[in-house]
C-alpha positions in Angstrom: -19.5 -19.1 -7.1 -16.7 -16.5 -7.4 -13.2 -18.0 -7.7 -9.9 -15.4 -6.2 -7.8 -15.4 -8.8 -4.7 -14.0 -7.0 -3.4 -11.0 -5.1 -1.0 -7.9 -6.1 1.1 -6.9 -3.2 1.6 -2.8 -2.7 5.4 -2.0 -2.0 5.6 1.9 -1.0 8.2 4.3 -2.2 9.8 7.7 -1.8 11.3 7.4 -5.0 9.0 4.7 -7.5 11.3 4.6 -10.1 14.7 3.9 -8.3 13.0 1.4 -6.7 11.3 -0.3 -9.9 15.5 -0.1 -10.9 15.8 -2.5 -8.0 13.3 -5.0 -8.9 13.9 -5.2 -12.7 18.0 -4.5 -12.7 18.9 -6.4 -9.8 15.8 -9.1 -9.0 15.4 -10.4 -12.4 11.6 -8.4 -12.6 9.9 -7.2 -16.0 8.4 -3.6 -15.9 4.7 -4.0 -16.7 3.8 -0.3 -16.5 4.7 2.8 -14.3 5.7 6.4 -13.5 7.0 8.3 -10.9 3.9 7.8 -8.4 2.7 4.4 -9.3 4.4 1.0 -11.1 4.2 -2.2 -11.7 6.8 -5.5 -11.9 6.1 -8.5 -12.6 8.0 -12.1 -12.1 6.5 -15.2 -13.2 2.9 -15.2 -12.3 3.4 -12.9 -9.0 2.9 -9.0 -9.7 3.8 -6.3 -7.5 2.9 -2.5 -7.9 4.9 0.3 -6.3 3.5 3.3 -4.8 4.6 6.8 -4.2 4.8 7.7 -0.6 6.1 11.2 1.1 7.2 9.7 4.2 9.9 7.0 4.8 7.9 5.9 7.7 5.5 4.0 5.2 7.7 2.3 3.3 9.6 1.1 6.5 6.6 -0.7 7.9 5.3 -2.2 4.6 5.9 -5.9 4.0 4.6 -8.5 1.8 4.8 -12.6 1.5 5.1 -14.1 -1.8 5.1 -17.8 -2.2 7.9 -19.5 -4.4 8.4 -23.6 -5.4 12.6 -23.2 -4.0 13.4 -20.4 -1.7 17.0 -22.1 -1.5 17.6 -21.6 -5.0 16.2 -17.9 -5.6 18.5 -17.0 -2.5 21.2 -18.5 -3.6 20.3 -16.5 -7.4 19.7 -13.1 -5.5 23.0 -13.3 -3.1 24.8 -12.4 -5.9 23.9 -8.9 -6.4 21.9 -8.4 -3.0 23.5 -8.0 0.6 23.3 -10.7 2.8 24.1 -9.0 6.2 20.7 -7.7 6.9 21.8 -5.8 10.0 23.4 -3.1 7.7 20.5 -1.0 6.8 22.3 1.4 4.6 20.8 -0.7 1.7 19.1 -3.6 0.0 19.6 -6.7 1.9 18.4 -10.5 2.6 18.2 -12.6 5.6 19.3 -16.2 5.5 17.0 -18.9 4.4 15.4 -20.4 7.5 12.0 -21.7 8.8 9.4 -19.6 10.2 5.7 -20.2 11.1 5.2 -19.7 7.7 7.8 -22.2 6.5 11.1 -22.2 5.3 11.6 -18.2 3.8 13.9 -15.5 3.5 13.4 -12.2 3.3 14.2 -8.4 1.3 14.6 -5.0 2.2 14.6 -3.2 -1.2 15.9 0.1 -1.2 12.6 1.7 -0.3 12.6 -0.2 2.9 9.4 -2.5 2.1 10.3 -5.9 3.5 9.3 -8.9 1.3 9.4 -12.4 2.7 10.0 -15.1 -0.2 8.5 -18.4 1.3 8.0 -22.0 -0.1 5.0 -22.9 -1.9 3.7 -25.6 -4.3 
């Protein structure tokens, strides 16, 4: 029987590499590989690529989950250097840690736009 091994998550960009700047400088993220049309980070186990888009519109109505063991804590880590007042879309931001149907998560906007919910896992 075939096993899943795991997921990567496609984020969308107008500009890949000032958005791979994001995740590595300002996340904590390790470059695995990348260019200006196509990249990859990677935190941990969880890998995300990047992917050159033309049109804002993309990257405004991408988002992605991503399962962590203390959503608390990596808020807390990330609120730091990362906006907490979400309703200011002029940049990167984070929502508060709360509980959703999906359990207790926050979420990014990146400087791309892509929205990335961080939500507890085991």
């Amino acid at each position: 029987m075939v096993k899943f091994l795991g997921a990567v998550p496609v984020l969308t960009a107008v500009d890949v590499p000032a958005n791979v700047s994001f995740w590595v400088d300002t996340l904590g993220f390790e470059k695995d590989f990348g260019d200006r049309d196509f990249a990859g980070v990677r935190r941990g186990d969880v890998r995300l690529h990047i992917s050159r888009t033309e049109h804002q519109i993309v990257a405004d109505n991408t988002s992605a989950w991503i399962e962590v063991t203390d959503p608390d804590a990596l808020h807390e880590e990330w609120a730091r250097a990362v906006s907490t007042d979400y309703a200011d879309t002029s940049g990167p931001a984070m929502t508060p840690v709360g509980e959703s149907p999906a359990g207790r998560e926050f979420a990014v906007r990146d400087p791309a736009g892509n929205c990335v919910h961080f939500t507890a896992g085991e």
